[in-house]
C-alpha positions in Angstrom: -71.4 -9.4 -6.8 -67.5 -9.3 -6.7 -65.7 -7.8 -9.5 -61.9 -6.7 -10.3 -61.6 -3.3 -8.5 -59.1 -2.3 -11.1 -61.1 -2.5 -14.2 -62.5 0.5 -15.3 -65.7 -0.3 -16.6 -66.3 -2.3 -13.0 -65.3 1.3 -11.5 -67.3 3.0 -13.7 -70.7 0.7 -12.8 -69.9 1.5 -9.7 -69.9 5.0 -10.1 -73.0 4.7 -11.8 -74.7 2.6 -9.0 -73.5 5.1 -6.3 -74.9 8.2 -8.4 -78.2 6.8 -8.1 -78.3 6.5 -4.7 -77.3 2.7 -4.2 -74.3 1.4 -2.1 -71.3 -0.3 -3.1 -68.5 -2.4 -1.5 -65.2 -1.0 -1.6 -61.3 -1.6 -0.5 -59.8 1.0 1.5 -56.1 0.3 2.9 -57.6 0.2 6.7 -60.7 -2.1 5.8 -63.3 -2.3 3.2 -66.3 0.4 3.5 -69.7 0.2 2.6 -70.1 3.4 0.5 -72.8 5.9 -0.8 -73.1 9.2 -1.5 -72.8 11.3 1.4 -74.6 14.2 0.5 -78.2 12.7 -0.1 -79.3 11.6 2.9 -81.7 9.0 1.2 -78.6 7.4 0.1 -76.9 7.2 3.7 -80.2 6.2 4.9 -79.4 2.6 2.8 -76.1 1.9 4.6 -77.9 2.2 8.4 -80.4 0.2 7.3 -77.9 -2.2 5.8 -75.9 -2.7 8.8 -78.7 -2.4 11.2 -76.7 1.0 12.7 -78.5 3.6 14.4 -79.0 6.8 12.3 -77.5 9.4 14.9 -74.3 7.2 14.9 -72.0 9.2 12.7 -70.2 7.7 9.2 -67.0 8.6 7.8 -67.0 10.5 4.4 -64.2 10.0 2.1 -62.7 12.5 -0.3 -60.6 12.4 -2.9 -58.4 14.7 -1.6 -57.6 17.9 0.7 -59.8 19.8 -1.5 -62.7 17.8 -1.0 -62.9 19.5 2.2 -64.2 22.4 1.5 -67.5 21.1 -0.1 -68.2 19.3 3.6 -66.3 21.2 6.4 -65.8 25.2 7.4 -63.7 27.2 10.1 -60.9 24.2 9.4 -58.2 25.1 11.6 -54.6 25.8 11.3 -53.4 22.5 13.1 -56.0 20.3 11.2 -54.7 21.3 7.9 -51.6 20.3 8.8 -52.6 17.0 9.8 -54.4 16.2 6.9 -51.0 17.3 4.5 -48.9 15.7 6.9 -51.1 11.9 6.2 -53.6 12.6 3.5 -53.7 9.8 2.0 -53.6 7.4 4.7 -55.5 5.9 7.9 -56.4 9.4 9.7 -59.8 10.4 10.0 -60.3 14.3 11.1 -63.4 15.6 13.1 -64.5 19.4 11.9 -67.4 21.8 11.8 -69.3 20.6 9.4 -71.1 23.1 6.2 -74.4 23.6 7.1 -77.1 21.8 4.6 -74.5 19.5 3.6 -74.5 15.6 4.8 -76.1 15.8 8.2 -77.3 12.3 7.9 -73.8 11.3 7.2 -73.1 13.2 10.2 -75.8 11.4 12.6 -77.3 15.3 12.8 -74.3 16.5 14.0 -73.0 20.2 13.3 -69.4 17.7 13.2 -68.3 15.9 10.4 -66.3 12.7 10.4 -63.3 13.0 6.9 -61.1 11.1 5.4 -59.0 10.7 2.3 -58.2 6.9 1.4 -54.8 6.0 0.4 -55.9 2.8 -1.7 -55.2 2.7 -5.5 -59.1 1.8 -5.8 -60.8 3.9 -3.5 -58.7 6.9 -4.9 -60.5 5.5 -8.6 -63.7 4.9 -7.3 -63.7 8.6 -6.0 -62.8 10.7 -9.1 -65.1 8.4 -11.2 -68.0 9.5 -8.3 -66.5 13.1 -9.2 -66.9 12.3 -13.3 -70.4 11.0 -12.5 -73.9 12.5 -13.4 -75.0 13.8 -11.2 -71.2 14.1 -9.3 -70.6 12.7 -6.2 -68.6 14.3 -4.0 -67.5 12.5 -1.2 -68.6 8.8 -0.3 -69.7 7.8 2.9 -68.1 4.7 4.0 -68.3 2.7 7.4 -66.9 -0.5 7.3 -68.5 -3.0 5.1 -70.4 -5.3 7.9 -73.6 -5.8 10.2 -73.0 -3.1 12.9 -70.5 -3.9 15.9 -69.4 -6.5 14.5 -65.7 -7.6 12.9 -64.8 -5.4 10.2 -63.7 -6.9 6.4 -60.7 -7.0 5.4 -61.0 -8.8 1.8 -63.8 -8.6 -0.7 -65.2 -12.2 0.4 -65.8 -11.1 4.0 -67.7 -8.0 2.2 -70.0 -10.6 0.4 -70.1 -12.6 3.3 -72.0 -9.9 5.1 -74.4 -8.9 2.3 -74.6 -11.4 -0.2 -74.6 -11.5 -4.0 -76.8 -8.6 -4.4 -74.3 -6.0 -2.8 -71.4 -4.9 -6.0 -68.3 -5.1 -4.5 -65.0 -3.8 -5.5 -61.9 -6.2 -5.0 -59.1 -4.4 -4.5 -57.2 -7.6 -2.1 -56.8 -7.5 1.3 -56.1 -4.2 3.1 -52.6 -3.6 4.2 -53.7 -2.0 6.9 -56.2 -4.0 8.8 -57.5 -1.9 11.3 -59.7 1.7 11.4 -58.3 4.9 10.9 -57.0 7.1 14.0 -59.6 9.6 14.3 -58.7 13.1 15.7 -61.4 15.9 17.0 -60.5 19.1 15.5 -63.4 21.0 16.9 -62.2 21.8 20.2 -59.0 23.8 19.4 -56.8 21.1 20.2 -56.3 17.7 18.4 -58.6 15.2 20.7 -58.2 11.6 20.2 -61.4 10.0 19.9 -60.0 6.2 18.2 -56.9 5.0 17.9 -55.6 3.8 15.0 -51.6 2.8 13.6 -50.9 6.4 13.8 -49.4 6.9 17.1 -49.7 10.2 19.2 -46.3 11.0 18.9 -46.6 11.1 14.9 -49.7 12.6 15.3 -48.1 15.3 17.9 -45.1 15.8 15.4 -47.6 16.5 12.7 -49.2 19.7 13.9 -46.9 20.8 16.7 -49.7 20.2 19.6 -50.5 18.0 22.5 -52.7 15.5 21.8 -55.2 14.9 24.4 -57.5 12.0 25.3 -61.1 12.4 25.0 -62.0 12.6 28.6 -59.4 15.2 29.3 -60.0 18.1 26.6 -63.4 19.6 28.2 -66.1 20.2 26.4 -68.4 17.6 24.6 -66.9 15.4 22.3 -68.8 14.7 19.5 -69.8 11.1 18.3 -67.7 9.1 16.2 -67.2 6.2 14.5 -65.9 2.9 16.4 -66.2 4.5 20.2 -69.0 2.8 21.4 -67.5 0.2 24.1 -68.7 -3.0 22.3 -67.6 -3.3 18.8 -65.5 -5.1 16.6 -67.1 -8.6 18.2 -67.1 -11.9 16.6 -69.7 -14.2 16.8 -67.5 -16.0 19.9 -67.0 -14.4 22.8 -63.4 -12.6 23.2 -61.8 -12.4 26.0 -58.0 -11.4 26.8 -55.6 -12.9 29.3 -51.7 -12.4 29.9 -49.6 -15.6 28.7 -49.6 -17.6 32.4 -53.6 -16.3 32.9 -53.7 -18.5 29.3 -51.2 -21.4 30.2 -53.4 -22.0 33.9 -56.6 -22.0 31.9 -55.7 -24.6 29.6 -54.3 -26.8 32.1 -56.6 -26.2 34.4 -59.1 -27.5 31.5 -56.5 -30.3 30.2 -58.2 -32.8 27.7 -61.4 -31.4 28.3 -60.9 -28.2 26.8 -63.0 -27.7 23.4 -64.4 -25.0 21.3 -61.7 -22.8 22.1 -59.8 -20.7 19.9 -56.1 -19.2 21.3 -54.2 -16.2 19.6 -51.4 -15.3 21.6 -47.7 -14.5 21.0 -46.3 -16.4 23.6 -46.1 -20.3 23.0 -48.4 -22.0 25.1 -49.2 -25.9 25.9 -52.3 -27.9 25.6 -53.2 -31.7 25.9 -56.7 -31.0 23.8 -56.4 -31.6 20.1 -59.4 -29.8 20.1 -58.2 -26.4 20.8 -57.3 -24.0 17.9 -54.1 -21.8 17.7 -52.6 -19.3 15.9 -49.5 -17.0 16.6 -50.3 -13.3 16.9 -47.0 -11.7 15.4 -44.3 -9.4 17.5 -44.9 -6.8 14.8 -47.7 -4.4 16.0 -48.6 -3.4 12.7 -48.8 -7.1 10.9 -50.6 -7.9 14.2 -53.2 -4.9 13.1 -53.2 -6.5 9.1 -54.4 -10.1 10.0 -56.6 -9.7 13.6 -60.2 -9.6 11.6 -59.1 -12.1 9.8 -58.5 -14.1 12.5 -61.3 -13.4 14.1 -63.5 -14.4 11.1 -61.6 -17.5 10.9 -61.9 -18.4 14.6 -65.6 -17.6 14.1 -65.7 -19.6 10.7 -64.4 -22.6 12.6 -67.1 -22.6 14.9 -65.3 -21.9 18.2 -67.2 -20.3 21.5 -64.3 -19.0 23.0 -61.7 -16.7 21.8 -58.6 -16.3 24.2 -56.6 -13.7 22.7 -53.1 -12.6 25.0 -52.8 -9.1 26.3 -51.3 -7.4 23.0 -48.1 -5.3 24.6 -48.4 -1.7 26.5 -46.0 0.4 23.5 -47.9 3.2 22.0 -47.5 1.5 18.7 -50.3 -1.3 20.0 -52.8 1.1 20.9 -55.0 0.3 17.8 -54.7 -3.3 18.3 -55.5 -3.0 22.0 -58.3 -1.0 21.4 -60.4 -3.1 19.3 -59.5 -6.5 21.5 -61.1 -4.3 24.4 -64.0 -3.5 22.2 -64.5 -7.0 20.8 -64.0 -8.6 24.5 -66.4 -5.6 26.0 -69.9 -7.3 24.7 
């Protein structure tokens, strides 16, 4: 069930529904999570059977705020604080040593925890109405709202899509955002990049005065997290990504005989088949980032076999675009 994210009483059922251990649909400015309480463990237990996950595959747990922390992390250090001020609200996720007793099957089992404070209007509601809650809930537990590896939802109707009727679901419109949350390892004295996201290193780098390093270069074991695994993000169709002549030689090659084939690319290309679908990724990495689920669940929704999506550009600011079109192609 669907209802106006900004009503209270809709906030206020959902509160209610999340209190007692069930799971709600909610708007997030990256994508739309599927939430539940993150400390009971029953609770968390609903989401990875909803999405078919594995249970040692770590969620993200959203607070309200930087104070939040505390009641799920310890031994935060210096440069992670400064990280969370410098883009608390907003798409960063932050990896620390997580309290022990608290959330561990948000956490997979992990002694890591996976945080982040939303910078929607809603979520920020839905949270302090958890907090108002009887009993309270603390911090929400939130992967994205769909059947695991699959595209993530961007609107409330692909949340419904995915779960039916059944599942409440908090409209708060589509997510100016479009894409996951950068998420950052703070557990190995330096910042570790374990996803990319529209933060770029540089801002990130800016942010707490450190290197950022890549998660095959820091040493150590990097925990699990979130979006890393090498397929994800896949539509129904298979994805595969070619630079603009690799697309214009395919479809010629394939002239009137090409079908059931879906093309989002930037650079104008030519076919004689009035049966191939097209859409224009944007020049702009971060409207590219807003509408590529969608476009993937539309290309799916059309009933198309192939998607031939063209190499999104090397600049740091496509990282998170590249990143899940690698992810989506990998299965």
């Amino acid at each position: 069930m669907v209802v106006d994210g900004q009503l209270p009483a809709s906030l206020l059922q959902a509160a209610q529904v999340l209190a007692a251990g069930g799971l709600v649909g909610f708007p997030t400015e990256t994508v739309y999570g599927l939430g539940a309480d993150a400390a009971s463990d029953a609770a968390v237990a609903g989401i990875f059977a909803a999405k078919g996950r594995p249970a040692d595959h770590p969620l993200i747990v959203h607070v309200a705020d930087i104070g939040g922390v505390d009641h799920f992390a310890v031994d935060v250090p210096v440069f992670a604080q400064k990280l969370m001020q410098a883009f608390w609200p907003g798409p960063l996720t932050v990896i620390l040593p997580r309290r022990p007793g608290v959330a561990g099957g948000a956490a997979g089992g992990q002694d890591s925890i996976g945080l982040r404070c939303p910078a929607h209007p809603v979520a920020h509601a839905l949270l302090a109405a958890c907090a108002a809650a009887s009993p309270p809930v603390h911090g929400l537990a939130g992967p994205s709202a769909n059947k695991f590896g699959r595209v993530s939802p961007t609107t409330a109707a692909h949340v419904q899509a995915e779960f039916g009727d059944a599942l409440l679901v908090l409209d708060g419109g589509p997510c100016r955002v479009g894409i996951e949350s950068t998420i950052i390892d703070c557990t190995r004295g330096a910042p570790v990049l374990l996803r990319p996201g529209m933060l770029s290193r540089a801002q990130v780098e800016a942010a707490c005065g450190q290197p950022v390093r890549g998660a095959g270069e820091a040493g150590g074991d990097a925990p699990r997290a979130s979006g890393t695994l090498e397929s994800h993000y896949a539509p129904n169709a298979r994805v595969r990504m070619m630079d603009a002549r690799a697309l214009q030689t395919a479809l010629d090659l394939l002239g009137h005989e090409a079908a059931h084939i879906a093309i989002y690319s930037r650079a104008i290309l030519q076919t004689r088949s009035a049966r191939v679908l097209r859409r224009r990724m944007p020049d702009d990495a971060a409207e590219a980032a807003r509408q590529l689920f969608a476009v993937l669940r539309e290309f799916d929704a059309q009933g198309v076999r192939l998607i031939w999506v063209e190499t999104p550009p090397g600049e740091p600011e496509w990282e998170g675009v590249r990143d899940r079109l690698q992810r989506a192609s990998a299965g």
